[in-house]
C-alpha positions in Angstrom: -48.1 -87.2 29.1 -44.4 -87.3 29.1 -44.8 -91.0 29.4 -47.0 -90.8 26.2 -44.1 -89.0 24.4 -41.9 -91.1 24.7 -43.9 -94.1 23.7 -44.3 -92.2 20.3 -40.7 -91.9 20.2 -40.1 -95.6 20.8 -42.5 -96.7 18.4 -41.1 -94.7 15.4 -37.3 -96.0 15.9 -39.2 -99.5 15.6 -40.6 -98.2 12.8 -37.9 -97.0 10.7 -35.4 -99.5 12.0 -38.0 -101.9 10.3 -38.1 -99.9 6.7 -34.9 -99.3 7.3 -33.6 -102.7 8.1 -35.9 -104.5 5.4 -34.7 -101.8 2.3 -31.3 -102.8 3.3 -32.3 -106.4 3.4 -33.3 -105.5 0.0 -30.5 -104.0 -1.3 -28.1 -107.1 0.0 -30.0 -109.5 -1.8 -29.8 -108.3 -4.7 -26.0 -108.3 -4.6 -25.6 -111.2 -2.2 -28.8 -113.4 -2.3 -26.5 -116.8 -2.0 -24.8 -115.9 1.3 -25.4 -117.6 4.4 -25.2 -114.7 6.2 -28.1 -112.8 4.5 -30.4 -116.3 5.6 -29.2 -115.7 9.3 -30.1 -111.7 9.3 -33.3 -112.1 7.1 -35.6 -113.4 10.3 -34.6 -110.1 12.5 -37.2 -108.7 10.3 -40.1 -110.6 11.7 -38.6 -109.6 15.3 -38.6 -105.9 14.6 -42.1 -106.3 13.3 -43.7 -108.1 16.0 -41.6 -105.3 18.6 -43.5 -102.7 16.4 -46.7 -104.3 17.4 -46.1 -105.2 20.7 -45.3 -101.0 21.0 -48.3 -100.4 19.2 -50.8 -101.4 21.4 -49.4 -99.9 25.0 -49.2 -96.5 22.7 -52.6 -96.3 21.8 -53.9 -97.4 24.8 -52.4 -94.5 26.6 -53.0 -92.0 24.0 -57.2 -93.0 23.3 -58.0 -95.4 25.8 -56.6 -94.4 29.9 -59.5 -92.1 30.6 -62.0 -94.3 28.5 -60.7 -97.4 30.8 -61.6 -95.6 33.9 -64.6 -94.5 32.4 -66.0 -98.4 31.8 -64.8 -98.7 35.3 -67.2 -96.2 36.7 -69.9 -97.4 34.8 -69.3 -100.9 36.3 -69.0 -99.7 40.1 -72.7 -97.3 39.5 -74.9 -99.9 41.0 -73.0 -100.1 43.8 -71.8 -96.5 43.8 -75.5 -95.5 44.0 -76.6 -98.1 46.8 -74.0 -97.5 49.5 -70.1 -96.2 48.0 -71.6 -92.6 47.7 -72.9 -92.1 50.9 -69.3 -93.6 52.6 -67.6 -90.9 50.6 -70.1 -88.4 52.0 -70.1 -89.6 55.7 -66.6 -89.7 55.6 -65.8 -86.2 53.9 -68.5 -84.6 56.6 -66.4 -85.6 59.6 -63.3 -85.3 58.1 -64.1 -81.3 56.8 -65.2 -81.0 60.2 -61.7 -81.9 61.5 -60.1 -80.0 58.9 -62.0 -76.7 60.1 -61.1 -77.1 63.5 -57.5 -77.6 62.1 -57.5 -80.6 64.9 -55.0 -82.5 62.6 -55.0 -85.6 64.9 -58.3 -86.9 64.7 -57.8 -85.7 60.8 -54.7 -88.1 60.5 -56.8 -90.7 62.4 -59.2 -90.9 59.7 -56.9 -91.1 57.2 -56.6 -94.8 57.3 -60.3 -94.9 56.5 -60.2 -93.0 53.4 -58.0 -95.6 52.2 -60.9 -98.4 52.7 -63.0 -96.3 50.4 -64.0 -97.8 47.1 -65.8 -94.3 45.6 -62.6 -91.9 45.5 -62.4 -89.4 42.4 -59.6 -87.7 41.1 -60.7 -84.5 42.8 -60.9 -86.3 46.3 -57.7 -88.3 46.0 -55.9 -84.8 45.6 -57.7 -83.4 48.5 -56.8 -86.1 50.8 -53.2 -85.8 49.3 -52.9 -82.1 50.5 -54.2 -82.6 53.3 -51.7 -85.7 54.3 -48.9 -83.7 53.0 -49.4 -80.5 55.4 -50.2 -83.1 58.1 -46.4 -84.7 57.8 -44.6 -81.4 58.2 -47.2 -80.2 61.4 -48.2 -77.4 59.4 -51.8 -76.4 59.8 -54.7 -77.5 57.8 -57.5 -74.9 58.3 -56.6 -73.7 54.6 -57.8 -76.6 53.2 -61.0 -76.0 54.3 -62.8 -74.5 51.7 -61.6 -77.0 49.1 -62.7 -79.5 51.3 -66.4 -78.4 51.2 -66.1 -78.0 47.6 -65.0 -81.2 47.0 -68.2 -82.9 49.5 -70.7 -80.3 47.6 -69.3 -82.3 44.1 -69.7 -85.8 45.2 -73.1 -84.8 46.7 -73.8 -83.0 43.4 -72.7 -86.2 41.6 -75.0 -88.6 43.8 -77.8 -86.7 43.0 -77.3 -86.6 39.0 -76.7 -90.4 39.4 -80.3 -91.1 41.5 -82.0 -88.5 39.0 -81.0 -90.7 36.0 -81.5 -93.5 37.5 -85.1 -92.8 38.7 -85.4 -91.6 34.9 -86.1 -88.3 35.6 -82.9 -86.9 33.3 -82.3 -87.3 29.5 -79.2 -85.9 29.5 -76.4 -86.7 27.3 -74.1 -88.8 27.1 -74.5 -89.0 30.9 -72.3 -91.8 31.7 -69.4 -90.9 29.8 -69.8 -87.4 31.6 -70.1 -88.9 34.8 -66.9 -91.4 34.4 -65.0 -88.2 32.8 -66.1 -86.3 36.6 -64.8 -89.1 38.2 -61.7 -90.4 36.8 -60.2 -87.3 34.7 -57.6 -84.6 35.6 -59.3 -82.1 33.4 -62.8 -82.5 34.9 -64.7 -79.3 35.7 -64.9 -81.0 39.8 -61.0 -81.4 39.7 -60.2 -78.1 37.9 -62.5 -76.0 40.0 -60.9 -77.5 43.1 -57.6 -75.6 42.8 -60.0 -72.2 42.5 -60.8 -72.8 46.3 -57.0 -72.3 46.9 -57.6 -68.6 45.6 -56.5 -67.0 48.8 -54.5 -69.1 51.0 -52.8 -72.6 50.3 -51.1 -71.4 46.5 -50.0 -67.8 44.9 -51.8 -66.6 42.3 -49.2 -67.7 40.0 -49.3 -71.1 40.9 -53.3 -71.1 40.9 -53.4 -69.8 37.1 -50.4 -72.0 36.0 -52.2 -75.0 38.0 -55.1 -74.5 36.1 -54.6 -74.2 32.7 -52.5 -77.2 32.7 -55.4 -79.5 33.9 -57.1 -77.5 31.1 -55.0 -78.6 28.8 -56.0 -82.4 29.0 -59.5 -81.8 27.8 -57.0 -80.4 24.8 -57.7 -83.8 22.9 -61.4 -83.4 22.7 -61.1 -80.1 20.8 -58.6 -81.6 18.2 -61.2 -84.4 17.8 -63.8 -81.5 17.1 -61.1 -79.8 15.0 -60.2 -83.0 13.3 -64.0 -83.0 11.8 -64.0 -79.5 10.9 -60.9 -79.5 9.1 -61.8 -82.3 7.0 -65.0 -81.3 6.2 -63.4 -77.8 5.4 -60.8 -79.3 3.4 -63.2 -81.4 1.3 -65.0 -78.7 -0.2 -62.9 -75.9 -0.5 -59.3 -77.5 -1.6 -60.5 -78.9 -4.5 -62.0 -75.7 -5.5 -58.6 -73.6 -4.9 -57.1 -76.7 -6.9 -59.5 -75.6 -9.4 -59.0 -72.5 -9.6 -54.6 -72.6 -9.1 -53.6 -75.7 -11.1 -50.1 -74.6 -10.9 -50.2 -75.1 -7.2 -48.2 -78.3 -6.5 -51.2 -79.5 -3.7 -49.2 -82.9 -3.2 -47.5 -80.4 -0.3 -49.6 -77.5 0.1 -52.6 -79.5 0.4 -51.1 -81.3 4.1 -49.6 -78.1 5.1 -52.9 -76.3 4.9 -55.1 -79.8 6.9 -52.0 -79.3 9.7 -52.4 -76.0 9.8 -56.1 -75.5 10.1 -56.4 -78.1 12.6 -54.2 -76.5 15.2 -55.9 -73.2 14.6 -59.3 -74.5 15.2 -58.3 -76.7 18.0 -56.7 -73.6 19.6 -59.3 -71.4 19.6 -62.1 -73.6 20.4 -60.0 -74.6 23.5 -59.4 -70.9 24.0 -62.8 -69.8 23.9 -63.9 -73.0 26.0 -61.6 -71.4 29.2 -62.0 -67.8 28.3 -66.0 -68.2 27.7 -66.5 -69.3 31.3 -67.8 -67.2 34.3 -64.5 -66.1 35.9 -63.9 -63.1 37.1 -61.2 -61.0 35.4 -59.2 -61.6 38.7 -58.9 -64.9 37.4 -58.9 -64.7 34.1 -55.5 -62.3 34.3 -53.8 -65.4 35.9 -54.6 -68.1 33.3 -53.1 -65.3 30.5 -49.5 -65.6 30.8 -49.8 -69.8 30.8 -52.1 -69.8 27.9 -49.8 -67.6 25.9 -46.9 -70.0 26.6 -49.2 -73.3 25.9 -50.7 -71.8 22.4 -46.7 -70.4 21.5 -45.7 -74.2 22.2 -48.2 -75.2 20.2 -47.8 -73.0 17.5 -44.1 -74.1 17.1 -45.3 -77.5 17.2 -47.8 -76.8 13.9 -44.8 -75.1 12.3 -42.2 -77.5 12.9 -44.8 -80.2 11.4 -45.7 -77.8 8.5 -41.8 -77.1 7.7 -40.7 -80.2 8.2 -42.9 -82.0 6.1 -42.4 -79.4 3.7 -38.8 -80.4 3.4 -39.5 -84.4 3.2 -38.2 -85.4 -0.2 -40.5 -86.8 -2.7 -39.7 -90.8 -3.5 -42.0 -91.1 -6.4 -39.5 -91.5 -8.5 -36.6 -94.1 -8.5 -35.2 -95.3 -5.6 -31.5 -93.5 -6.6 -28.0 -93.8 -4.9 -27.0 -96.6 -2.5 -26.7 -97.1 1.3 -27.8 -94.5 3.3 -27.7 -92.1 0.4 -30.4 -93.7 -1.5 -33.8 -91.7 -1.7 -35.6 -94.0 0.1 -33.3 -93.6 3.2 -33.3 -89.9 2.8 -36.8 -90.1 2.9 -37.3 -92.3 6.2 -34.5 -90.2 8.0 -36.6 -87.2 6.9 -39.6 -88.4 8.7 -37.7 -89.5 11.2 -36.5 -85.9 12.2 -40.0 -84.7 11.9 -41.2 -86.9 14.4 -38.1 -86.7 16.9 -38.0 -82.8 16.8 -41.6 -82.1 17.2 -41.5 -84.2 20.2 -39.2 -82.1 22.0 -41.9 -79.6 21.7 -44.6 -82.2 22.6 -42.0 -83.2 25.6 -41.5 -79.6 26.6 -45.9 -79.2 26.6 -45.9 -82.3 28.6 -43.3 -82.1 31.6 -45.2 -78.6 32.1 -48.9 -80.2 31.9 -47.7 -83.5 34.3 -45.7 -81.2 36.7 -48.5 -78.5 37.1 -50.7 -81.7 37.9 -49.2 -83.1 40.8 -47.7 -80.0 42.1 -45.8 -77.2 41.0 -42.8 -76.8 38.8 -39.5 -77.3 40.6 -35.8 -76.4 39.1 -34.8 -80.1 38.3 -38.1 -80.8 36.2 -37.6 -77.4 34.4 -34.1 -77.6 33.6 -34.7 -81.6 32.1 -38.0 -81.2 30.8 -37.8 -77.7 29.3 -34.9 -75.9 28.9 -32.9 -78.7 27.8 -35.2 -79.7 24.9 -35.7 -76.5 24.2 -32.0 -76.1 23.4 -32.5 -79.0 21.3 -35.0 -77.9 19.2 -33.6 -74.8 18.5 -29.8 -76.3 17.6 -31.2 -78.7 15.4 -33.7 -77.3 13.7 -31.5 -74.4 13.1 -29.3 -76.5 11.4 -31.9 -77.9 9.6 -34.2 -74.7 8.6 -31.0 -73.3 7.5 -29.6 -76.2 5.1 -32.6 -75.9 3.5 -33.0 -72.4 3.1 -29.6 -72.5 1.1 -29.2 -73.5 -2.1 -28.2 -77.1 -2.3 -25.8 -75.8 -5.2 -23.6 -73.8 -4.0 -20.1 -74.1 -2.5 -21.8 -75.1 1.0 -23.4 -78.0 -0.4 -21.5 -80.6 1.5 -20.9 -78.8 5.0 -25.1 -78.2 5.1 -26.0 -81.9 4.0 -23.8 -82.2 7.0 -24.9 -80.0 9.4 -28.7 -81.9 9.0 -27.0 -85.5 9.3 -25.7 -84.5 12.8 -28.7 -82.8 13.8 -30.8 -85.8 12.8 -28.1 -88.3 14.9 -27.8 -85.9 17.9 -31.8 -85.7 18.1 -31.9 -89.6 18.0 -29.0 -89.6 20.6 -30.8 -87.1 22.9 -33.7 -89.5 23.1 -31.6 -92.7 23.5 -29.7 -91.0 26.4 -33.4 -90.2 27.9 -34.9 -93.3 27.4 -31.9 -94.9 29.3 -31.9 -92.3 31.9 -35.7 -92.7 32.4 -36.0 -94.6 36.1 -33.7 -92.1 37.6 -35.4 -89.2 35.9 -38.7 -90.1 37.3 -37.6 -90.8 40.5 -35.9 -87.4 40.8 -38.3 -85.0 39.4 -41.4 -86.4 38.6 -44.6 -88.2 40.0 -47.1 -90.3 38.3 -50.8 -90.5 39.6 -49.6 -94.4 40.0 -46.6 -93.1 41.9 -48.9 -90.4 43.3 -51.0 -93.2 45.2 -48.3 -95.3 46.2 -46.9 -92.3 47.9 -49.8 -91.4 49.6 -50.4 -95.3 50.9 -47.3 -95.1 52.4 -48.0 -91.8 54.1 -50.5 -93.0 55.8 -49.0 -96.3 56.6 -46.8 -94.4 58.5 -49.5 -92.2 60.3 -51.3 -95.4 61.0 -47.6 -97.1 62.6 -48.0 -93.2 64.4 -51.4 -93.8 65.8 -50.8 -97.0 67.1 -47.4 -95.9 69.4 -49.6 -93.0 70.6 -52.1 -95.3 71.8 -49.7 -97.5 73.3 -48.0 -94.7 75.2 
């Protein structure tokens, strides 16, 4: 997710460096359409829009398309799955819970090595396996894993028997293989969410349970502002043009986005609320997903407004393209959008770093400090200065020091994100841990238990 922001980032400097560079392209020839130099700068305009393609499509695919990918590679794998990678999963998972049980974590580490011949491995199994290893490493015991174990065997059995079911035609259910690729390959899957409720009383506090959760929660987000996205449109097609109707003095050329952004969040919110809330937990469980679903739904809510107000304050350019430079409207305009984008993904960024650190473990003091309080600050510095420019009247004696105050808070948002963007590698390597990174750290855990095994049985 954080990954995800900060593609959307890159891909709007491309884009207003590209309106940006080609008004100013513009501009010059009109004054200067014989210079040599003018011919030599024109073809960086082709660059910039091939680099806005070429950041297109990495964007989108990691947005729409990552769990849809591993979905079409499920679906690909079933006939084999069915025939014989299901029942290795299950032989192996059998013995290896039994191991696990007797907390004998020698013969567990010796069957680690086997895992990694596996070709059926879900999300939900991979993190088992990476719990497990990481106990085993520090000689701490394993017994608590136990439980989670049995859950995770009961699933793939569960799984198996939905696949032979279909297969045999004896289910019609829908949409069964995206549900089954979604099971297998997602974060937010009910398999790999209910995996962490096994942990209730022993391998995580309550805390970390609830927080742990909700954030898996939280990538099934998307589907809801898909079914919100419906909703509000068909909401928004019947009833705003009878209000327009009805108020004719409303200027709906800005109150009609601001009510569409609005309504979607709200819809999206509560359908995803009522989607956790709705389910059969006890209220022993329900207590610990309370305190990070109010934070989630206030992030989110912030996010809404800060689209909302921000748009509100995006300057028509209707009109004629006035002043010169980068006072002309058009500039204005683009820089405008520009600061919409760059400060509601500090917001996005902040929902992010807590939704990709809840996933791969829990939230340590570097990641919060980079990934939240940090931005945070941000936010709240520059859209202060912003908010409060345009709550005063551009009039007045203040005129110049607020038309200020927004032009540094637009340069220090894009120099925030410059900075990060540079300082990305070390960032990641410090704090944070992809599922790519995830795996390659588990390989080489149990690399070095396999190295282990082999001086043992030398010895």
């Amino acid at each position: 997710m954080r990954k995800i922001t900060k593609n959307l980032v890159t891909l709007m400097f491309i884009v207003v460096l590209y309106f940006g560079y080609s008004a100013w392209l513009g501009q010059e020839a009109a004054a200067h359409s014989t210079e040599v130099w003018y011919s030599i700068l024109d073809p960086f305009k082709t660059i910039l829009l091939v680099s806005l393609f070429a950041m297109i499509v990495p964007t989108v695919k990691s947005i729409f398309f990552g769990t849809y990918i591993g979905i079409r590679r499920y679906r690909a794998a079933r006939r084999d799955n069915i025939l014989f990678n299901y029942e290795s999963a299950i032989d192996f998972f059998t013995k290896f819970n039994g191991f696990v049980k007797a907390g004998d974590s020698k013969s567990a580490k010796s069957m680690l090595p086997v895992f990694q011949g596996l070709t059926f491995k879900p999300t939900f199994a991979n993190n088992y396996i990476q719990d497990v290893t990481d106990k085993i490493l520090v000689d701490k015991s394993i017994e608590m894993y136990y439980q989670a174990g049995e859950y995770v065997l009961s699933s793939i059995k569960e799984m198996f028997e939905k696949e032979k079911k279909f297969i045999r035609g004896e289910t019609n259910e829908f949409l069964f293989d995206i549900k089954r690729g979604y099971d297998y390959v997602s974060f937010g899957s009910k398999y790999a969410i209910n995996y962490y409720w096994k942990f209730e009383n022993n391998a995580l506090t309550q805390r970390q349970i609830g927080w742990k959760i909700f954030s898996l929660e939280m990538f099934k987000f998307y589907v809801y502002e898909i079914i919100s996205l419906f909703i509000t449109a068909i909401a928004c097609a019947i009833f705003l043009p009878i209000i327009a109707a009805e108020i004719p003095e409303w200027d709906y050329g800005k109150i009609a986005p601001i009510v569409i952004i609005s309504m979607f969040f709200i819809v999206a919110i509560v359908f995803h609320a009522v989607s956790i809330f709705a389910k059969k937990h006890s209220e022993f469980k329900k207590r610990n997903l309370i305190i990070p679903a109010i934070i989630y739904y206030f992030l989110l809510f912030i996010l809404a407004l800060n689209i909302v107000f921000g748009y509100a304050l995006i300057p028509s350019i209707t009109g004629q393209n006035e002043g010169s430079g980068l006072q002309s409207t058009f500039f204005i305009f683009l820089f405008s959008i520009l600061y919409v984008v760059l400060s509601s993904c500090l917001i996005l960024y902040v929902i992010s770093t807590l939704m990709d650190a809840w996933k791969n473990g829990t939230m340590q003091k570097g990641i919060l400090f980079e990934g939240i309080i940090i931005p945070m600050i941000m936010w709240i510095l520059t859209a202060g200065s912003r908010f409060f420019g345009a709550a005063i009247s551009s009039d007045g004696p203040l005129q110049d020091t607020i038309a200020y105050l927004i032009s540094i808070s637009i340069f220090v948002l894009i120099g925030y994100w410059v900075v990060l963007w540079i300082t990305e590698p070390l960032i990641s390597n410090l704090f944070t841990m992809t599922p790519k990174s995830k795996n390659k750290k588990q390989a080489k855990q149990i690399q070095a238990i396999e190295m282990e095994l082999k001086e043992i049985k030398k010895d």
